[in-house]
VEXDREN-2710 file (C-alpha; in Angstrom, 1 decimal):
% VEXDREN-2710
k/r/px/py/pz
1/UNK/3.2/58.5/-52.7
2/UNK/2.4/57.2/-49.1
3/UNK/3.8/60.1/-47.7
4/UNK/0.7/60.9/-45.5
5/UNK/1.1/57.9/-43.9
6/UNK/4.1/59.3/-41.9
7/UNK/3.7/60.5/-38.6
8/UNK/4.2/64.3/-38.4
9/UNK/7.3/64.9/-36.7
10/UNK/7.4/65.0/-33.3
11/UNK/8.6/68.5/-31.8
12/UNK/9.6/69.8/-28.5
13/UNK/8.6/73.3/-26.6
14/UNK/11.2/75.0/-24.8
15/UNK/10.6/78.3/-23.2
16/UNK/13.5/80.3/-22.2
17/UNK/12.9/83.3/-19.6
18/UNK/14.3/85.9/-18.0
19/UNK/14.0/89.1/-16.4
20/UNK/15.0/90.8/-19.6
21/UNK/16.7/90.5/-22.3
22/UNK/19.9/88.8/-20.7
23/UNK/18.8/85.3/-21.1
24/UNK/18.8/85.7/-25.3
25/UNK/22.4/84.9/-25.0
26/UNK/21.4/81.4/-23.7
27/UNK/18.9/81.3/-26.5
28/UNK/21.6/82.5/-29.2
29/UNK/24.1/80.2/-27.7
30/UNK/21.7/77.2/-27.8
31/UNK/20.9/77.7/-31.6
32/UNK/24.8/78.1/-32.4
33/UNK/25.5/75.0/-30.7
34/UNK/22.2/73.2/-32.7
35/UNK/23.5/74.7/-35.7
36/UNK/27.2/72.8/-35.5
37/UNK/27.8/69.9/-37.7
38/UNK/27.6/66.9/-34.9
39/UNK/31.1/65.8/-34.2
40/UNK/33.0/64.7/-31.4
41/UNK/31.7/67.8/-29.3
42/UNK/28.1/67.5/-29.5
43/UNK/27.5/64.1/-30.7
44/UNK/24.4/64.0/-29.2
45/UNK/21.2/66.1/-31.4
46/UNK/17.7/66.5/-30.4
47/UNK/15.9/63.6/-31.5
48/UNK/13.0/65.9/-32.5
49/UNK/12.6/69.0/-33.8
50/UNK/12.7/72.4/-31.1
51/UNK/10.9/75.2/-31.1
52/UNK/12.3/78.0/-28.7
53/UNK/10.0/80.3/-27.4
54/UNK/11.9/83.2/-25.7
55/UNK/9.7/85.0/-22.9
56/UNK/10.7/88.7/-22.0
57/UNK/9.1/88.0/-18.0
58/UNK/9.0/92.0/-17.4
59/UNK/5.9/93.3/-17.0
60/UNK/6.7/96.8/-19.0
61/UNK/9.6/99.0/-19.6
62/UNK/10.0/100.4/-16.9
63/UNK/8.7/98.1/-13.9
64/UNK/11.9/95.5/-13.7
65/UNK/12.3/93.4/-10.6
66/UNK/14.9/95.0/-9.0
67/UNK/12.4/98.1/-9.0
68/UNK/9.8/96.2/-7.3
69/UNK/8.7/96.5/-3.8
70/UNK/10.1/93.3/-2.5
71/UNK/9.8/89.6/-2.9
72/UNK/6.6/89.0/-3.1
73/UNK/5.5/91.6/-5.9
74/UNK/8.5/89.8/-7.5
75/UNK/7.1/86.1/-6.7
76/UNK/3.6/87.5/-7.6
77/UNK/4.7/89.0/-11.1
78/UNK/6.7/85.6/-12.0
79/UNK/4.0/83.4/-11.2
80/UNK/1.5/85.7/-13.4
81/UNK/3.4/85.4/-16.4
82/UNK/4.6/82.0/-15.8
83/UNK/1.0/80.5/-15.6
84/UNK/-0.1/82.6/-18.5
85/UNK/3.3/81.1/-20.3
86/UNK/1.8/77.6/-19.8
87/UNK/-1.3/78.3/-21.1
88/UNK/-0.4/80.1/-24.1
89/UNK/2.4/78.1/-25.8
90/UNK/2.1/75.3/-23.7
91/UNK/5.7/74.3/-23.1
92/UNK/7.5/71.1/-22.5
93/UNK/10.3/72.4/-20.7
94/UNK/11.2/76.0/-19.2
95/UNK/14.2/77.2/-18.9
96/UNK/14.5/80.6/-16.4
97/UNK/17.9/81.9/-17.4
98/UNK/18.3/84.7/-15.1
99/UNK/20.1/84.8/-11.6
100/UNK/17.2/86.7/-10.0
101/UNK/14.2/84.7/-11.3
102/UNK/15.7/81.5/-10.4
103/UNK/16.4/82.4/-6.9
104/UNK/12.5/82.7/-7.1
105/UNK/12.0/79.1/-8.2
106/UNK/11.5/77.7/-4.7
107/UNK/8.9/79.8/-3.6
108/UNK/6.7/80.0/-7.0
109/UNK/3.4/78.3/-6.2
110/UNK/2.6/76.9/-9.5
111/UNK/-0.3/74.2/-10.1
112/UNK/1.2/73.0/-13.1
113/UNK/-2.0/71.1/-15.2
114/UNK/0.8/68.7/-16.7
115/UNK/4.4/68.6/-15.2
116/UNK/6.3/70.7/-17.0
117/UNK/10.3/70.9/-15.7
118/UNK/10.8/73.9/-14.7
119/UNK/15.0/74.3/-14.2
120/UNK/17.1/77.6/-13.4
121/UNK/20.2/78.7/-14.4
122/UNK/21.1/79.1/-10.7
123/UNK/21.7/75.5/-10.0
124/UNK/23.9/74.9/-13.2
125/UNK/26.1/78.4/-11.7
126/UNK/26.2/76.7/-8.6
127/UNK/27.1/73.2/-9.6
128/UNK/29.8/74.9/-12.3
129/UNK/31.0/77.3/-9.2
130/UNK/31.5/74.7/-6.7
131/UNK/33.5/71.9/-9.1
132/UNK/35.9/74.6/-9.2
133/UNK/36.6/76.2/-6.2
134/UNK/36.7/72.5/-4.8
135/UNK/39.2/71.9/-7.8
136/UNK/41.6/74.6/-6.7
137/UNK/42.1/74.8/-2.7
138/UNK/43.9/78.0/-3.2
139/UNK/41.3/79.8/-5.3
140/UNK/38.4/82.9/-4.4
141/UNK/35.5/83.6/-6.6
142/UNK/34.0/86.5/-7.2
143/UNK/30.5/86.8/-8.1
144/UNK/29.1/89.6/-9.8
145/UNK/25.4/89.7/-10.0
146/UNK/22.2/92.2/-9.9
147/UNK/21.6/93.5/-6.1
148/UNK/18.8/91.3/-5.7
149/UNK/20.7/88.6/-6.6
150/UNK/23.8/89.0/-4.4
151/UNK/21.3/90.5/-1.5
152/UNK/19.3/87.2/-1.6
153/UNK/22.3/85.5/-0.6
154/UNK/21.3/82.3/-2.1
155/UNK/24.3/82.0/-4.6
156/UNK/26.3/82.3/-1.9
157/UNK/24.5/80.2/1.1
158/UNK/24.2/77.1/-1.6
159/UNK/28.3/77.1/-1.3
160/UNK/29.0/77.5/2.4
161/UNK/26.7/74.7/2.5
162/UNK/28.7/72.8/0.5
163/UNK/31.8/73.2/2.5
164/UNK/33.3/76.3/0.9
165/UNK/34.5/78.4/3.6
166/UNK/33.5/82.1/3.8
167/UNK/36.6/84.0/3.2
168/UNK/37.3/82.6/-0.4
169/UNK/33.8/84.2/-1.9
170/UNK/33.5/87.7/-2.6
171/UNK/30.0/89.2/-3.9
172/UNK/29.4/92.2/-5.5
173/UNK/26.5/93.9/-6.9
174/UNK/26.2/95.6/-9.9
175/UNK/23.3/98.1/-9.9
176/UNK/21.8/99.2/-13.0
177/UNK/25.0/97.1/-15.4
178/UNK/22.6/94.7/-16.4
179/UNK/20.3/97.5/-18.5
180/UNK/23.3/99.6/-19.4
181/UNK/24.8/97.0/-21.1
182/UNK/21.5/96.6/-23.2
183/UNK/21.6/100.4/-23.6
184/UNK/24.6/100.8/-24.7
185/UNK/25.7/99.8/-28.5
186/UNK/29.4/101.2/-28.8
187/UNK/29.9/99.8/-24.8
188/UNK/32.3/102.8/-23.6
189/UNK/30.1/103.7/-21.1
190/UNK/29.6/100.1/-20.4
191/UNK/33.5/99.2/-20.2
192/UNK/34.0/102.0/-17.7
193/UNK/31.2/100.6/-15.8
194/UNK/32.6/96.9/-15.7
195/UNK/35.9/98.3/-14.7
196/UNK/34.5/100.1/-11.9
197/UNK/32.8/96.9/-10.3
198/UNK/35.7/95.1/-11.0
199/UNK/37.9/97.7/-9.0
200/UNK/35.3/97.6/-6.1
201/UNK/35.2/94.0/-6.1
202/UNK/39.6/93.9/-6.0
203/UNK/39.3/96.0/-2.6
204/UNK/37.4/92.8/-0.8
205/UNK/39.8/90.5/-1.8
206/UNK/41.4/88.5/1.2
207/UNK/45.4/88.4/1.4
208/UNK/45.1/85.1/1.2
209/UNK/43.6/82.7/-1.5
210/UNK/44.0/84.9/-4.4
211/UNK/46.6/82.6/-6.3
212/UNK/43.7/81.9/-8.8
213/UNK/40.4/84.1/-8.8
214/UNK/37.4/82.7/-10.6
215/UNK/35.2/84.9/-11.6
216/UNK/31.3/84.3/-11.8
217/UNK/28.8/86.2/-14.0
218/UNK/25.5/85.9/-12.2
219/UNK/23.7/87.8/-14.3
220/UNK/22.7/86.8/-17.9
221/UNK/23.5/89.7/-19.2
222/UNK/27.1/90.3/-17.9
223/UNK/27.9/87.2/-20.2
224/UNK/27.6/89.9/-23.5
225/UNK/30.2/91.7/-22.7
226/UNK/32.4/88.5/-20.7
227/UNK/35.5/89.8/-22.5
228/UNK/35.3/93.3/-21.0
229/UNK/35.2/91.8/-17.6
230/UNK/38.5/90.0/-18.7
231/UNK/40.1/93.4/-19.9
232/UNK/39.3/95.1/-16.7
233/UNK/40.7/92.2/-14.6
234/UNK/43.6/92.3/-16.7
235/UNK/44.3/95.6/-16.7
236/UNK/44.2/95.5/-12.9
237/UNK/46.9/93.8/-13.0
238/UNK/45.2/89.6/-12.9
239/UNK/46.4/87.4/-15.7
240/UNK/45.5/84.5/-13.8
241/UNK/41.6/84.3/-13.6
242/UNK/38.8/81.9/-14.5
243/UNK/36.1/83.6/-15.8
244/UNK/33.2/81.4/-15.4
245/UNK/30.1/82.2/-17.5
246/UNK/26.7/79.9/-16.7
247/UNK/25.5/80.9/-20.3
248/UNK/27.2/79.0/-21.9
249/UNK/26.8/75.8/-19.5
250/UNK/23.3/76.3/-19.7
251/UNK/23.2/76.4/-23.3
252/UNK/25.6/73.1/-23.6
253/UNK/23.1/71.2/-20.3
254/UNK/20.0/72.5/-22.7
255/UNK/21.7/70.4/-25.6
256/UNK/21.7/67.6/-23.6
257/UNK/18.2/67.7/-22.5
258/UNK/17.0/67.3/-25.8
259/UNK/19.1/65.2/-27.2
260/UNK/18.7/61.4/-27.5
261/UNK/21.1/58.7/-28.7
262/UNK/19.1/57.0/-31.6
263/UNK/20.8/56.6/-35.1
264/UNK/22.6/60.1/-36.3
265/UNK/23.0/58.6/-39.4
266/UNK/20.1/59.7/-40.7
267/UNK/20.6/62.9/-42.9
268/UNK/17.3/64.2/-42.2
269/UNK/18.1/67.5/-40.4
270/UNK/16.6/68.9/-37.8
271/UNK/14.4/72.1/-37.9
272/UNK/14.9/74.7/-35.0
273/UNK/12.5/77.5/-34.8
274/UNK/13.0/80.4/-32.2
275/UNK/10.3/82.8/-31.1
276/UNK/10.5/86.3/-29.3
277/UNK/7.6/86.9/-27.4
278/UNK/7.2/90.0/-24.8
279/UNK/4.3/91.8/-23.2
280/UNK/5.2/95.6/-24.2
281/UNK/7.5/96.8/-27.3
282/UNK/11.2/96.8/-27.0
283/UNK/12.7/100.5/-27.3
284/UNK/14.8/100.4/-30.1
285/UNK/17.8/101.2/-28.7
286/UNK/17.9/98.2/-26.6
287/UNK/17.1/96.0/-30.0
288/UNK/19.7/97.9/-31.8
289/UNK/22.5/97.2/-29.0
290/UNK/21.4/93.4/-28.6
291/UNK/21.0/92.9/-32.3
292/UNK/24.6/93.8/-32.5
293/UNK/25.5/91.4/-29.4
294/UNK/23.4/88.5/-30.6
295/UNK/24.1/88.4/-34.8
296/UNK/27.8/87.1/-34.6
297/UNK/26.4/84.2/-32.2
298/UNK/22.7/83.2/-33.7
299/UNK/21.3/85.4/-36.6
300/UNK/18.7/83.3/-35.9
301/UNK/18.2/84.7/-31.9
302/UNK/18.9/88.6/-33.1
303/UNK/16.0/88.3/-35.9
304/UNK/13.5/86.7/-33.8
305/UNK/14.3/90.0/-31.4
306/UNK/13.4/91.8/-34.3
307/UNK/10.1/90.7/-35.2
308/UNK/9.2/90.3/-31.6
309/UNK/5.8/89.1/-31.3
310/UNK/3.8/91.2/-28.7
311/UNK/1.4/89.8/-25.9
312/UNK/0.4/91.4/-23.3
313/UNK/-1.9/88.7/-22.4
314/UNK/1.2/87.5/-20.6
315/UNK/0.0/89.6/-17.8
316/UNK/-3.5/88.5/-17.5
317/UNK/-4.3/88.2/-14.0
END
């Protein structure tokens, strides 16, 4: 046969980051998305095939970046493993899903050999915040985010730029939710913990503009658990709220990155690989409690967790 005449297929790199493990839900939710029949809703497939590389960006267990000395350790530590990123897998396309690395996107001084497109999942929260508090004169947001995050102020600066006035945003910070709800595999502790934000977050709330509340998770990982954040709002007594989560519009804005409009008719299907790669070993009750949070999305996402590749070369200086 002339098969080897064929080109080999072509195939595209996309590295997803974070901070953690938060940004696997992006990953898990991209893969589910890949892995529906094209219809109506995504009629649009990558043209090529996708390998996703998943990058834990935390130097070790316990050195995360809201434990670091300040913004430039943080910038420092991003730019490390984000050069090293490039040089080992040599990626197409990155993808930081995580609130507090993207804030760090406009300061990263990265001389990238070939342009890769870097994106964040800030500006997809923003652009996804803003078309509906513009939609709805009468509506607040809350945002809910790690400290750095909401201290950084950027989430919120990007919308009083854009004409939203003060008043109808409300920010609160979550410390330590982000690794409890990776700690945490029957989530009691964790729903007691949401509720408690949520509860804070109620006692900011302006007498006015609270006919519809929109609520924003800022963090990748709050997104796991979106329907305890519903439960707590409803059980303070708020039917009427938007919950808004920028996982899931990354995931769908990912799709259509890669996708191109030639000829669907072809049966050929697409292969989609997806690789976990981290510079220390995941304690295993954090892989237990995301394995559980991950499975019913992308079995896919929550096996590539569990034969995580290791590389601490990531951290080469």
């Amino acid at each position: 046969s002339d098969q080897h005449h064929l080109p080999k297929n072509i195939f595209m790199k996309l590295v997803i980051t974070d901070s953690g493990l938060g940004g696997l839900s992006v990953c898990a939710k991209l893969l589910q998305l890949l892995s529906e029949p094209a219809g109506a809703k995504h009629p649009n497939y990558p043209a090529d095939d996708l390998q996703i590389t998943y990058i834990n960006a935390v130097p070790s267990n316990n050195r995360g970046y809201n434990s670091m000395s300040g913004r430039a350790e943080q910038l420092k530590t991003f730019e490390i493993i984000l050069r090293n990123t490039e040089k080992i897998f040599a990626p197409h396309h990155i993808f930081v899903a995580c609130g507090t690395l993207s804030v760090l996107l406009d300061d990263l001084d990265i001389p990238s050999e070939k342009t890769v497109k870097i994106e964040g999942i800030l500006q997809i929260g923003v652009k996804m915040l803003l078309s509906s508090l513009l939609n709805d004169a009468q509506s607040s947001a809350i945002i809910f985010g790690t400290p750095t995050t909401i201290n950084t102020e950027t989430f919120q600066n990007e919308l009083f730029k854009k004409g939203v006035q003060e008043i109808r945003i409300i920010s609160q910070g979550c410390p330590d939710l982000a690794s409890q709800i990776s700690n945490d595999p029957d989530s009691s502790f964790v729903e007691e913990r949401i509720r408690h934000w949520v509860q804070k977050a109620m006692q900011k709330l302006p007498e006015k503009y609270i006919d519809t509340l929109l609520i924003f998770l800022a963090c990748t990982h709050y997104g796991y658990r979106q329907d305890l954040f519903q439960k707590a709002f409803n059980e303070e007594g708020f039917s009427n709220i938007t919950l808004l989560n920028p996982n899931l519009a990354s995931a769908e804005n990912l799709v259509k990155t890669f996708s191109n409009n030639i000829n669907h008719s072809s049966t050929e299907s697409k292969a989609f690989s997806v690789e976990f790669v981290t510079p220390y070993a995941i304690p295993d009750q954090e892989i237990i409690t995301l394995t559980q949070l991950l499975s019913p999305v992308s079995p896919a996402t929550a096996d590539a967790l569990n034969n995580a590749r290791i590389c601490p070369e990531l951290l080469n200086p």
